[in-house]
Every structure is written in structure tokens, then in C-alpha cells.
N, C-alpha and C positions, 0 to 999 in steps of 0.2 A: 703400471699404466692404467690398469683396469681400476683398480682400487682409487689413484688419481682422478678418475670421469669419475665413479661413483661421489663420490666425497664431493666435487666438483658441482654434483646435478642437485646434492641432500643440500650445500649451501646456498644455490641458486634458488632451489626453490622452498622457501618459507611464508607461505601464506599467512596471513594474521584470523587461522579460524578461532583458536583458541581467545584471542580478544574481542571477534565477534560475538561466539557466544556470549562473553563476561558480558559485554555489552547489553547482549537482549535480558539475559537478567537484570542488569540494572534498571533499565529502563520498563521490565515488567514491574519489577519492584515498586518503581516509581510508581507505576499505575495503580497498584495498590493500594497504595497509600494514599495519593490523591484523588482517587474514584472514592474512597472511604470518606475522604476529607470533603470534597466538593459536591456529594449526595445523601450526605448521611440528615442532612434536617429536608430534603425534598422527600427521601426515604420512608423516614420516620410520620412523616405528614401523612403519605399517602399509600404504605406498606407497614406500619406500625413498627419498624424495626428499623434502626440507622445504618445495618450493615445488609441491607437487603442487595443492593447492586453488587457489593463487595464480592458476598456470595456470589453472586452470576458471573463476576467476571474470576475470581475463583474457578468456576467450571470449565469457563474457556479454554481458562490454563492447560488443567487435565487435559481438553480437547487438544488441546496445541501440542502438548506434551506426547500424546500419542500420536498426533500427526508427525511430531518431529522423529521420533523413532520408527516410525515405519518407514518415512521416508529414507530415513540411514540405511534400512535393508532392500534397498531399492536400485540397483547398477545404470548406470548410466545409459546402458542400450535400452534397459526396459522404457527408459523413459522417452526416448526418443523412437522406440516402437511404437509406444503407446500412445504416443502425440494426438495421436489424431481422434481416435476414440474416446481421449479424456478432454480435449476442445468438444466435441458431439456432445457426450455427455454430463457440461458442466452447461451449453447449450439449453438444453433440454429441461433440466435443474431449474437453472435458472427463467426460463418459459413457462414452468409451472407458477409463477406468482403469479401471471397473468391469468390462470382460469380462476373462476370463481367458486369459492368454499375451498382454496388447496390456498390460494394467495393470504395474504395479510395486511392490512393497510395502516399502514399510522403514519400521520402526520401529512395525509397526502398522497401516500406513495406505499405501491404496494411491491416492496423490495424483500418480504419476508416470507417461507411458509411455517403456515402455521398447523400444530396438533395436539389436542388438550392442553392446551396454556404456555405450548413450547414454540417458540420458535425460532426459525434458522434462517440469515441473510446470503440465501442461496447462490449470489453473485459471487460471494469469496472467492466459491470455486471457481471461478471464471475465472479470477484475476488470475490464480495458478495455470489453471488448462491455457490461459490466448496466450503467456509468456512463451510457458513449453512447445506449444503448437507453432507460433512465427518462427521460435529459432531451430525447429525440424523442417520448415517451410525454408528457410532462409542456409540452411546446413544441406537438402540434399539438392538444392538452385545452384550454388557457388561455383560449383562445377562447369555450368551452362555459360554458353556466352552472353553478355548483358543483355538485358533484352525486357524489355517495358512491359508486354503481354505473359511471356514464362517467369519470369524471377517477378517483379513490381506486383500486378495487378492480382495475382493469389493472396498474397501480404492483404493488400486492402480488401476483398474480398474477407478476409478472416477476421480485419478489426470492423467490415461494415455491418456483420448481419449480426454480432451481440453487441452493436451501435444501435440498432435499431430496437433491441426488446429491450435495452438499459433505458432508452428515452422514451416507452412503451410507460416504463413502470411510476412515473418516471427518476433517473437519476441520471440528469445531466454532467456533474461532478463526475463518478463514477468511469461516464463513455467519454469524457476529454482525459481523464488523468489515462485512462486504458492507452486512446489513442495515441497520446502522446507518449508514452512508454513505447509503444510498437516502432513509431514513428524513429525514436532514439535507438533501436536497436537495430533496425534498418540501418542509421547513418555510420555506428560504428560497425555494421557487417561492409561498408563500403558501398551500398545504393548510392545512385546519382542522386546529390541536393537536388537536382531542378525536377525527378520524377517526383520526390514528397511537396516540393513547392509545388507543384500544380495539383497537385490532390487539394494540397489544402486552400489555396485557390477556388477548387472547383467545390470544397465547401463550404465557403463563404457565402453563399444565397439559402444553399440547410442552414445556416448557423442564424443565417438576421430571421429567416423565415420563423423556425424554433422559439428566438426573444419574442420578437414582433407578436406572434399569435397565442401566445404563453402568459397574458399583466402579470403574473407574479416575477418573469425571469426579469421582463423591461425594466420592474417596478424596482428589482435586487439592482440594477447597473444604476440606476436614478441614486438610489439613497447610496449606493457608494459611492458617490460624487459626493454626495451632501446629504450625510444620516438625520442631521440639524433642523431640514427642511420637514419632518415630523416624528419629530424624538419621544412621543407618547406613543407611535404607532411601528411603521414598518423600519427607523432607524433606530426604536429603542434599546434592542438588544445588542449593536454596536457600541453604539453610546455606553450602553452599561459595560459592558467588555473593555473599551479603554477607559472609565472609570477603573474598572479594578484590575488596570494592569497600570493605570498612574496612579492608585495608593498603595500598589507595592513599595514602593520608593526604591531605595538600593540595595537593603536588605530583606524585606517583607514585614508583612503584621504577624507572622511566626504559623508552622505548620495547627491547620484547625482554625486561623484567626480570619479568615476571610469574612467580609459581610455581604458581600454581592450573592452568596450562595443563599442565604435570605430570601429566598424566590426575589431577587432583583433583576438576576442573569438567566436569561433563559438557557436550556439544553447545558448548564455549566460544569456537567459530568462527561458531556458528550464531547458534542462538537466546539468548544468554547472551555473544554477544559484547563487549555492555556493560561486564558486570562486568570483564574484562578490560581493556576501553581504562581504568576508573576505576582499575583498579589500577595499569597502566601510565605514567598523566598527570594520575593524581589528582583532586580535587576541581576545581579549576579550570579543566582539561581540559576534564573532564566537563561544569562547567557550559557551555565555549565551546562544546563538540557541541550540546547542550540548544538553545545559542541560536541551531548555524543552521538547526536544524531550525525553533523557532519564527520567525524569518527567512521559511524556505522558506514557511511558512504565511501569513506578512503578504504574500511576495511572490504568493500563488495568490490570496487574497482580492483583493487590490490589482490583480490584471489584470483578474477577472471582474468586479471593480466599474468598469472601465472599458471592459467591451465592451457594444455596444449588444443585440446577438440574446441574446432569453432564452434560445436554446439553446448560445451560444457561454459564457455567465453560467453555466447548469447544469450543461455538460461540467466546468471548469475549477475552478468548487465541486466538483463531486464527484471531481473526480484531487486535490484539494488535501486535499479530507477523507481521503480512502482513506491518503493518505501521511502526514496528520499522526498519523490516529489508530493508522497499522501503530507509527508512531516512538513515541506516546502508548503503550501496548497493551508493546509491548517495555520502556520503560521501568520500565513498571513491572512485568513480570512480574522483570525482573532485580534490582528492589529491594525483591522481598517484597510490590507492595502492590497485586497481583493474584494469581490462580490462574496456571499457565504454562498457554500458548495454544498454544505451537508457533508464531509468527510474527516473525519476523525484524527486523533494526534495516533498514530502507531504505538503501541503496544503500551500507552496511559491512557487514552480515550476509552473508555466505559464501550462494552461491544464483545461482548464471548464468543460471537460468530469472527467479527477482524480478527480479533486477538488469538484464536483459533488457527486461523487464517496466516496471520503473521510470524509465529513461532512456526507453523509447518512451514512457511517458505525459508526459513533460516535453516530449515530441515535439509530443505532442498538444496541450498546453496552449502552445505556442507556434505552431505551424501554426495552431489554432483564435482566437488572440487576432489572429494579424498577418492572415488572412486576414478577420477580423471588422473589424478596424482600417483598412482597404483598401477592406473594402465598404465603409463608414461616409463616409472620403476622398472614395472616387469619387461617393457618393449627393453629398456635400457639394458636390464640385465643379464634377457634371452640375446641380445646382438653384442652383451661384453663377454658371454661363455662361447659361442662360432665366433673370435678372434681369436 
């Protein structure tokens, strides 16, 4: 009988980590290769060297690499000890761009700090700390009887105040894709829809206020209607983007064959790297990307649904939402059928801080499933030896 449950609980549960991983190597891979491919003459132009970004995102790696294994030595209670001090100080992190001589500005926006020629997009950590922090937030609530002010209004408390130094710095992008993750992790811990519907109701007057007194947000929802209406100025770089995602054709002009990297495309390493891989490996290409992305997403689903701790289920929802909806969010800003956000394809987007960022949270979701997995084991096997 005993032997029977065991064997019974080892076939039940099979989580697809081992194809996650596969996954995020592949799709590191891919990054390599097309950050190589879609900066190497912007590189060369103004680094003297073709493989200068390659290198950096190179480094990420490392960085990720080592976030990914520490995170594996990390048990699940510490992390939900720890909830709260790493939401504090990933806070605090990220509030340092804001003072002047620690922050870093490019492009507008000071999301970086900087030190002798290094810098780091301090928000990453955020994205880690506000998952871990809701679903500690939302794990010792559940208990409580429902209740709008003790369960609800903590929640939003903890997406409002790193809402407000994201749109401080500013990255609007960034505090919707956040909030919208928190928002989803809420709905499958079982929060009442009509408590998030009136949140987001009541930010509806932040939101027009933000475009409204911002011309550049106004100006970004205008040419996504109609890039056409000035295609030399603020719709060129759409324009150029489905350019060189309609001369891809079906199968591409072959890896390296792109022209739009020409300085045609602007950010075409970054945020627009898409357009590039479509033109490179075409239609087909593109949709096999598409698909390991949706992939990675059945495989986050498919772990969290097979761990028992609702807070090992909330982390692991919410690293799976964060990442589908950054690849969601990109996608479409590269094919027209968004406003552009400024937010990166996951782990082929040019960015040693994301990439960084993105390998530790795979970290995460793998530390938090196996060591969920282990507790579950041992619970099972200390109550199959007292029978």
C-alpha cells in the first residue's frame, strides 16, 4: 500500500522543469546570436568593434548564471521569510536613480545606476522582490475572512508605491506590465473581480492624467493609430519595423542578411529586436520563437499547478505572467499593435541587467517548485512510515 501512494504521488507529479530549463537556453542562445546579428554594424560604427553588445550580454549571462544557482540554494521558507525585506530593498535600489550623480539617464529616462562606465537597471530587482512580496502578502491573508481593507488594499498598497518611483524615472511600460502581473496573481489566489475592477476604475483619471500632461505618451497613442501621419518623424521607427518584418517573407534574407540594422531601425538590438529576427528567418522563424515562448508559458503554468504551497503556486504564476506578458508587450509593440513601451523580447533583447534578471527568476521557479516538491515527498513519506 505504502509503496502503491509513493509510486502513485512520483507519477502524479511531473513538472516540465527540465524542459523549462531547455527552453531558456534556447532562447538565450537565440539572443546571442541575434544581438550579434542586429548590432554588430551599429557596434562597429560607434564601439569599433562588432561584437561589443555581444560581449555585455555575455556578461549578463554570468550574472544570471550566478543568480540562477544561488537561487537553487535558497528553500522556500527563506524566501517567504525574506519577502518583505527584499520588496524594502529592491525599493530603495531602485529610488537610488532618482538622486542625482548615483542615477543614469539615457534616452530620457533615468532607470539606470551608474559607476565608472558600468551600469545596472536597478528595477530588475523589483520585478523579483513585488512577485515574491504579493504572494507572501496574499499566502499569510488566505486564512482571513475576505475582506477589502486586510486582504485587498495591502496588495495595492505594495504595487502603488514602486508605481510611483517607476513613473518618477520615468517607465510607464515597466509599472503596467508590474501591475498587471500583481493584478493576475490576485485573480488566481481567488480575490473578488469587482475588488480589482474598481482599483482599476479608480485609476482611470491617473492614467488620462499621466498621457494628457506627458506629449510624448499622447503623441506614442496618436501614431499608433496612424504611424503614416509622419513617417520621417515619431512613426518612423514603426514604419521601419514592419518594413523589416514584411521583407522577411516566409523564410527570411538568412541569418546576418538583414538591412533595416543599417541604422534604418532604430533600438533594433533592443526593444525592436523582433523585427529583425522576422526579417532574418522569416515568417516561420518567427512563428517557432512565438511558440517557445508560449511553451515557456504552459511550462510555468504546469509547475505551479503541481505544487502544493499556495505561496510556491503564487511566486511561480507570477515569474510566468511577468515573462509571458514582457514577450506578449514586445511583440506586439514590434508589429504595430501596441503603443512602444520600451520593454525588451526576454532573454534575446540586448540588456545584461533583464537577462540577468530573467535567468535568476527561472532560478527561482525552479528552487521554489523542487524545494515545494521535497517538502510534499517528505510530508508524504514521514505520514507513510506512522501507518
Amino acid at each position: 500500500m505504502i509503496i502503491t501512494k509513493t509510486a502513485a504521488i512520483y507519477t502524479h507529479k511531473k513538472p516540465p522543469l527540465n524542459l523549462l530549463l531547455t527552453l531558456t537556453c534556447i532562447l538565450s542562445a537565440l539572443g546571442f546570436l541575434f544581438v550579434y546579428s542586429s548590432s554588430s554594424v551599429y557596434a562597429f560604427e560607434h564601439y569599433q568593434t562588432a561584437r561589443y553588445f555581444l560581449y555585455k550580454q555575455l556578461l549578463g549571462f554570468i550574472i544570471g548564471i550566478i543568480g540562477f544557482t544561488t537561487a537553487c540554494f535558497i528553500p522556500l521558507r527563506i524566501w517567504y521569510t525574506w519577502a518583505p525585506l527584499l520588496y524594502i530593498g529592491s525599493l530603495i535600489i531602485t529610488g537610488l536613480t532618482l538622486i542625482s550623480g548615483i542615477g543614469r539617464t539615457l534616452n530620457g529616462s533615468s532607470r539606470w545606476i551608474g559607476y565608472k562606465g558600468l551600469s545596472v537597471q536597478s528595477s530588475e530587482t523589483l520585478k523579483i522582490a513585488l512577485i515574491i512580496y504579493i504572494a507572501s502578502l496574499i499566502t499569510k491573508k488566505e486564512h482571513n475572512p475576505p475582506s477589502l481593507v486586510f486582504n485587498f488594499l495591502p496588495c495595492i498598497l505594495a504595487i502603488g508605491v514602486p508605481t510611483i518611483i517607476l513613473l518618477k524615472q520615468p517607465d510607464f511600460g515597466l509599472a503596467v506590465t508590474l501591475a498587471a502581473t500583481a493584478s493576475i496573481m490576485m485573480l488566481v489566489a481567488g480575490y473578488q473581480t469587482r475588488y480589482l475592477l474598481y482599483s482599476m476604475l479608480a485609476s482611470i483619471p491617473t492614467i488620462v492624467a499621466l498621457v494628457a500632461f506627458r506629449p510624448y505618451r499622447l503623441k506614442r497613442i496618436l501614431i499608433f493609430f496612424n504611424p503614416w501621419q509622419d513617417p520621417q518623424g515619431a512613426g518612423f521607427q514603426i514604419i521601419q519595423s514592419l518594413i523589416a518584418i514584411g521583407s522577411g517573407g516566409l523564410w527570411g534574407t538568412g541569418i546576418a542578411g538583414s538591412k533595416q540594422k543599417f541604422f534604418y531601425l532604430p533600438m533594433q538590438h533592443t526593444d525592436f529586436i523582433f523585427s529583425i529576427i522576422a526579417e532574418e528567418i522569416g515568417f516561420i522563424g518567427s512563428c517557432t520563437i512565438i511558440f517557445l515562448y508560449a511553451l515557456m508559458a504552459y511550462c510555468g503554468i504546469s509547475i505551479a499547478w503541481h505544487c502544493q504551497s499556495r505561496f510556491a503556486q503564487l511566486v511561480i504564476v507570477g515569474c510566468t505572467t511577468l515573462l509571458s506578458l514582457e514577450a506578449l508587450i514586445n511583440l506586439a509593440v514590434s508589429t504595430g499593435m501596441a503603443p512602444t513601451k520600451g520593454i525588451g523580447l526576454p532573454f534575446i533583447s540586448y540588456g545584461n541587467s533583464a537577462l540577468a534578471c530573467h535567468i535568476t527568476i527561472i532560478g527561482i521557479i525552479y528552487s521554489i517548485a523542487r524545494s515545494d516538491w521535497n517538502t510534499t515527498v517528505h510530508r508524504f513519506e514521514n505520514n507513510s512510515i506512522s501507518l
